[in-house]
C-alpha positions in Angstrom: -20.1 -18.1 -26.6 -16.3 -18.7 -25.2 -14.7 -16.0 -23.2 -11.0 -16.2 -21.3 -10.6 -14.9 -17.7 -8.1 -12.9 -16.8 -4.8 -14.2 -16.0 -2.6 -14.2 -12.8 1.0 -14.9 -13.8 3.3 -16.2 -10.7 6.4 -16.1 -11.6 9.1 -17.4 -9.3 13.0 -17.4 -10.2 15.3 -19.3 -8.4 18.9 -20.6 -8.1 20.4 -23.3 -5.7 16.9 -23.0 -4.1 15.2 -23.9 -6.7 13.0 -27.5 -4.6 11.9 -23.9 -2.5 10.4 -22.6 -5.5 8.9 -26.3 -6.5 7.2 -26.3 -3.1 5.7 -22.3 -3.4 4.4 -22.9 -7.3 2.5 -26.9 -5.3 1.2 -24.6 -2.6 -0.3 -22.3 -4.8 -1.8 -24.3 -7.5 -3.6 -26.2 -5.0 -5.2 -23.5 -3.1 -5.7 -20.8 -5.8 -9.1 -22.4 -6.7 -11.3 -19.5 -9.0 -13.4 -19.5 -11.8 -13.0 -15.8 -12.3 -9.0 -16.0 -12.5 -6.6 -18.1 -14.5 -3.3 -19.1 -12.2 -0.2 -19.7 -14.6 2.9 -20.3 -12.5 6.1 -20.4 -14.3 9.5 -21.2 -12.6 12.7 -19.6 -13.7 15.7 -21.4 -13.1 19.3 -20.0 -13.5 23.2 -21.3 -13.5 22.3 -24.5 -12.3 23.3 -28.1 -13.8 19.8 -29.6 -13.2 19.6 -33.7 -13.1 16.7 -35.4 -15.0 14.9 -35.7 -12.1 15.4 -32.2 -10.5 13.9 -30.9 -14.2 11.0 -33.5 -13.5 9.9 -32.2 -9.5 10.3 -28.8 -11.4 7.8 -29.7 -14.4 5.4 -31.5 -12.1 5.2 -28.6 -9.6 4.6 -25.8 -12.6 2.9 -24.7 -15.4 6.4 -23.9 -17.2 10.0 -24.2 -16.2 12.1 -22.2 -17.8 16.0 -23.2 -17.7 18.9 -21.0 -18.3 22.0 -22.8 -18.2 24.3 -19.9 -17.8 24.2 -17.8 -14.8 22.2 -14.5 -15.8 22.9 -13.1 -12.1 19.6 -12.6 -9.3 18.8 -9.3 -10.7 18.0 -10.1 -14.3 16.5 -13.5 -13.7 14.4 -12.0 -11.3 13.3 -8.8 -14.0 12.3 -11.3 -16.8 9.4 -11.9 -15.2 8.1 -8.4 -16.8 9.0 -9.4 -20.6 7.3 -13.0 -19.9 3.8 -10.9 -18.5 3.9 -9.0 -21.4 4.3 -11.9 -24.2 2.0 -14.0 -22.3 -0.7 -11.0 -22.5 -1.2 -12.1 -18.4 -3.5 -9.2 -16.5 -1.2 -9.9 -13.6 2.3 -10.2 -12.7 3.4 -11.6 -8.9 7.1 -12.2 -8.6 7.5 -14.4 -6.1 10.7 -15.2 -4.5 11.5 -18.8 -3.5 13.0 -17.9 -0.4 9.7 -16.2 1.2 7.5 -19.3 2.6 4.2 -19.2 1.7 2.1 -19.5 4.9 -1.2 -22.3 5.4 -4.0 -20.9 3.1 -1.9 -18.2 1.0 -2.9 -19.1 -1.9 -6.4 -18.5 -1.4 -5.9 -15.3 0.0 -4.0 -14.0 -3.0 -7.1 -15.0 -4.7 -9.4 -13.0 -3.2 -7.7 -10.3 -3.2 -6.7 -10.2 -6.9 -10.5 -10.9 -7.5 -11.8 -7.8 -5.5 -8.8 -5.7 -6.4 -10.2 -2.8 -7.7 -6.9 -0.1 -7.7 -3.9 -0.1 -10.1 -1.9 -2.2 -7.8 -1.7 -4.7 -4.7 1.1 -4.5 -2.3 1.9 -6.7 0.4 3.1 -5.8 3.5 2.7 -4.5 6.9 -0.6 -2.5 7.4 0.7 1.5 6.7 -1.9 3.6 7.8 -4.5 1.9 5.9 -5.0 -1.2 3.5 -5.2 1.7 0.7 -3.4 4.5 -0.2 -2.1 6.7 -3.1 1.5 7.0 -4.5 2.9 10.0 -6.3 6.7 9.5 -6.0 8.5 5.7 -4.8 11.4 7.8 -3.6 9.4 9.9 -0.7 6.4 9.9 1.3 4.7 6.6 1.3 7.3 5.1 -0.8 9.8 5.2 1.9 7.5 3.0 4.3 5.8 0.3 1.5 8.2 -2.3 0.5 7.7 -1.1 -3.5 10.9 -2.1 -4.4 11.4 -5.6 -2.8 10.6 -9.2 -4.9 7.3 -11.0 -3.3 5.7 -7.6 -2.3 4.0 -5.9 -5.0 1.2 -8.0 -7.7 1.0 -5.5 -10.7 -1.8 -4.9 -12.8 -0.5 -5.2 -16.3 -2.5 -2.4 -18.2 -1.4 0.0 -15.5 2.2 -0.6 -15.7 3.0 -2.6 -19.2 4.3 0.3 -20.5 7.2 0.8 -18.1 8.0 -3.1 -17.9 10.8 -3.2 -20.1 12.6 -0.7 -17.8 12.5 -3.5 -15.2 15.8 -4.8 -17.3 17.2 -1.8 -18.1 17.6 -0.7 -14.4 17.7 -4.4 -13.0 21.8 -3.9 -12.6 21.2 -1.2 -9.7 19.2 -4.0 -7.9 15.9 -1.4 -7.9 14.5 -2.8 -11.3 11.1 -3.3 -9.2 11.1 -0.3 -8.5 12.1 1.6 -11.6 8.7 0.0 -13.1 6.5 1.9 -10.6 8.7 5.0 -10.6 8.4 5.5 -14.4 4.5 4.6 -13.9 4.3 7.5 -11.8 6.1 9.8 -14.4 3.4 9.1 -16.6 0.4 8.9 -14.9 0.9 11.1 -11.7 -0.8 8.8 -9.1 -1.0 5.5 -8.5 -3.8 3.8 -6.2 -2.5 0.3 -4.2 -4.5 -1.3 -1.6 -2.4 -3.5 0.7 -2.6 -7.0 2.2 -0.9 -8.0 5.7 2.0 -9.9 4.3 1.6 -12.2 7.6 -1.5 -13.8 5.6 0.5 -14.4 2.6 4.3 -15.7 3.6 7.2 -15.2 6.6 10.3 -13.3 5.6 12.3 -14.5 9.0 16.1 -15.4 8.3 16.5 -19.1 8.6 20.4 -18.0 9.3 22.3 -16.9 12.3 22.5 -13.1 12.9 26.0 -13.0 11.8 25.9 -14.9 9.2 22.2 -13.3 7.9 24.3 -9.7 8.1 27.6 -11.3 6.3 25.4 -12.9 3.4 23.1 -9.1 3.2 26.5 -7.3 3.2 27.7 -9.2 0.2 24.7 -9.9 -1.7 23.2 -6.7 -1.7 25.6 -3.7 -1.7 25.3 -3.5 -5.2 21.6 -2.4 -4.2 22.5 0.0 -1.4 24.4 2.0 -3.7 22.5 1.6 -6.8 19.3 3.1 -5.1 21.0 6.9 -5.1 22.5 5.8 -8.2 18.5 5.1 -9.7 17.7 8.6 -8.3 20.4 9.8 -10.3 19.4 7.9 -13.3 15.4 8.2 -13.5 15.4 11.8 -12.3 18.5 13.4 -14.8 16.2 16.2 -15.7 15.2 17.5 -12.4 18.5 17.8 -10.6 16.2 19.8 -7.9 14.0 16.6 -7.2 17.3 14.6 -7.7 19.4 16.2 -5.0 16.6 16.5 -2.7 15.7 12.1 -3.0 19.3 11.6 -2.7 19.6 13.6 0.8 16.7 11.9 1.9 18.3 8.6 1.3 22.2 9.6 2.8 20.3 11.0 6.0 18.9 7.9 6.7 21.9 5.5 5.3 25.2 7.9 6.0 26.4 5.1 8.3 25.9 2.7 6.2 28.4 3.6 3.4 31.5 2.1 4.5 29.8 -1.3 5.9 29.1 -2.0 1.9 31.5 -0.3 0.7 34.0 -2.4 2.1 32.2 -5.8 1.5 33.2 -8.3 -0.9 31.9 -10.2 -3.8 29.2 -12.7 -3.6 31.5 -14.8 -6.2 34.3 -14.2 -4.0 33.1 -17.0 -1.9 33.5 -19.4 -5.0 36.4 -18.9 -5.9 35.8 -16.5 -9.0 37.6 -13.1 -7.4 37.6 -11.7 -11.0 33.6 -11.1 -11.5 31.7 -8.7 -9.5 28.6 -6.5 -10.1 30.2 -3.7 -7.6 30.1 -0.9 -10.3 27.4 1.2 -8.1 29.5 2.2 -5.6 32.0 4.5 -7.7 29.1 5.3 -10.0 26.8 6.2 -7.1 29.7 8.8 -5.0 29.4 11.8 -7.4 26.0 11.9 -6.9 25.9 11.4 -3.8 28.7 14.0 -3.0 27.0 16.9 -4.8 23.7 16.2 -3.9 23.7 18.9 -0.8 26.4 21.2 1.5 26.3 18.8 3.7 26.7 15.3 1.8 30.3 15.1 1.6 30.4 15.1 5.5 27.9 12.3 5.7 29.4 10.3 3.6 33.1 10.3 4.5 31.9 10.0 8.2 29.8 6.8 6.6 33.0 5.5 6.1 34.0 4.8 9.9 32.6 1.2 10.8 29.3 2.5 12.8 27.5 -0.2 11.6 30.0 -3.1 12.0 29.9 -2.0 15.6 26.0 -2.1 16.1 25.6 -5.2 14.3 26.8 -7.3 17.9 23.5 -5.1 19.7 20.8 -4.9 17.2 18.7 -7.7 16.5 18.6 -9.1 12.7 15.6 -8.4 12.4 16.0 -4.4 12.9 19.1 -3.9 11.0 16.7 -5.7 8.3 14.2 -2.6 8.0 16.9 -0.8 7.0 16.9 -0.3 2.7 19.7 -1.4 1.9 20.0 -4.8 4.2 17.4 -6.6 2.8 15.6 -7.6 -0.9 
């Protein structure tokens, strides 16, 4: 009698980086060694004019290479990793990013703890009060200290969350499509179990780029996210302005001084030349919200608008302004 284990899907989109994510799919294959799990890696590529033997080192290194030709954007290369779990019937989903180096013996590590994983989902990270918990809103409590919402940091079990994929895509232009999956879990099922693995045994997230320059790339990349997280609020929670208003005061009392560091960034394309494109539409979507969303909101955010943060940038370490949502993916 035949019977099929159940499946781990890794999948890992990538860009310019794309030898990074050759290198993470070699280092996994060859330590991820189980005869109760099936590893599939699949490598996404996106906007990039591949030569013969880039496409080859990609093959080699993978179980499947996917090419897109066109540029799809971060966000939505990044989100298809959902709709490829669900045709590929995989058990689990990890999206890994390229950029996050997979420490000496990661592999096996994810192993194990996929194989003993007993909860509805496995979050990497660092230790939060325990290495298991329970999660009844992404936007509060324990959502607001596990990195839920970030690529690399969350290994999904499919029949948990399958249903609540596809949202993944619809969201994925807020930058928060991560997240949107395991808030619209929650909406259905009310709690969700994780246990949690010290990210330090799995990969290092440390910038490889100057201070300045980390905070100049963050700035660009990924103020599309730090407005498009009130802007999810807004979106997921339309029927409960209550919950709505209070998530969204959460988030301005922690970000207020924020607003007018993104705000006043510029275009990732800008840098190449195409001035014209620009995923910025979160920003003037996000403001109403955010502007109605308490008595006090306004004053937050138009004082958000003096450079507070340009100014702390040249004292805080990278690695602090980092912890901050909204500077980092």
């Amino acid at each position: 009698m035949s019977f099929s284990v159940p499946k781990v899907l890794v999948y890992i989109p990538t860009y310019l980086d794309h030898h990074l994510a050759a290198n993470q799919a070699r280092a996994l294959r060859a330590e991820f060694k189980s005869v109760k799990l099936s590893l599939w890696v699949v490598i996404s590529v996106n906007g990039v004019n591949l030569s013969t033997t880039e496409i080859q080192n990609l093959e080699d290194s993978c179980d499947r290479l996917v090419i897109f030709n066109e540029n799809l954007g971060g966000d939505t290369n990044i989100n298809l990793g959902f709709l490829l779990a669900l045709r590929e019937n995989a058990n689990f989903l990890w999206i890994l990013s390229a950029n996050d180096n997979l420490v000496k013996g990661a592999g096996h590590e994810m192993q194990l703890a996929i194989e003993n994983l007993t909860l509805d989902f496995l979050i990497i990270g660092k230790p939060y009060k325990g290495l298991s918990g329970s999660l009844t809103n992404a936007f509060s409590g324990d959502g607001l200290s596990l990195p839920l919402g970030l690529i690399s940091a969350v290994i999904y079990r499919t029949e948990v969350f399958k249903e609540a994929f596809a949202n993944s895509l619809k969201f994925a232009w807020t930058g928060w499509g991560q997240l949107s999956v395991i808030q619209s879990t929650l909406f259905d099922r009310k709690v969700l179990k994780y246990e949690l693995i010290d990210e330090m045994s799995i990969y290092e997230r440390t910038p490889k780029a100057s201070k300045s320059e980390q905070l100049k790339k963050n700035r660009s990349n990924y103020r599309h996210s730090f407005f498009g997280y009130p802007l999810l609020i807004s979106l997921l929670f339309e029927g409960d302005k209550k919950s709505r208003n209070k998530l969204i005061q959460k988030w301005l009392r922690v970000n207020w001084y924020k607003i007018g560091y993104f705000k006043n960034g510029h275009s990732p394309y800008q840098d190449q030349g195409h001035t014209a494109k620009d995923a910025f539409w979160t920003g003037p979507l996000a403001k109403p919200y955010i502007l109605k969303s308490g008595l006090t909101s306004p004053i937050l955010y138009f004082f958000g608008l003096l450079p507070f943060l340009a100014i702390s940038q040249r004292f805080l370490p990278t690695t602090k302004l980092q912890k901050l949502k909204g500077l980092s993916q």
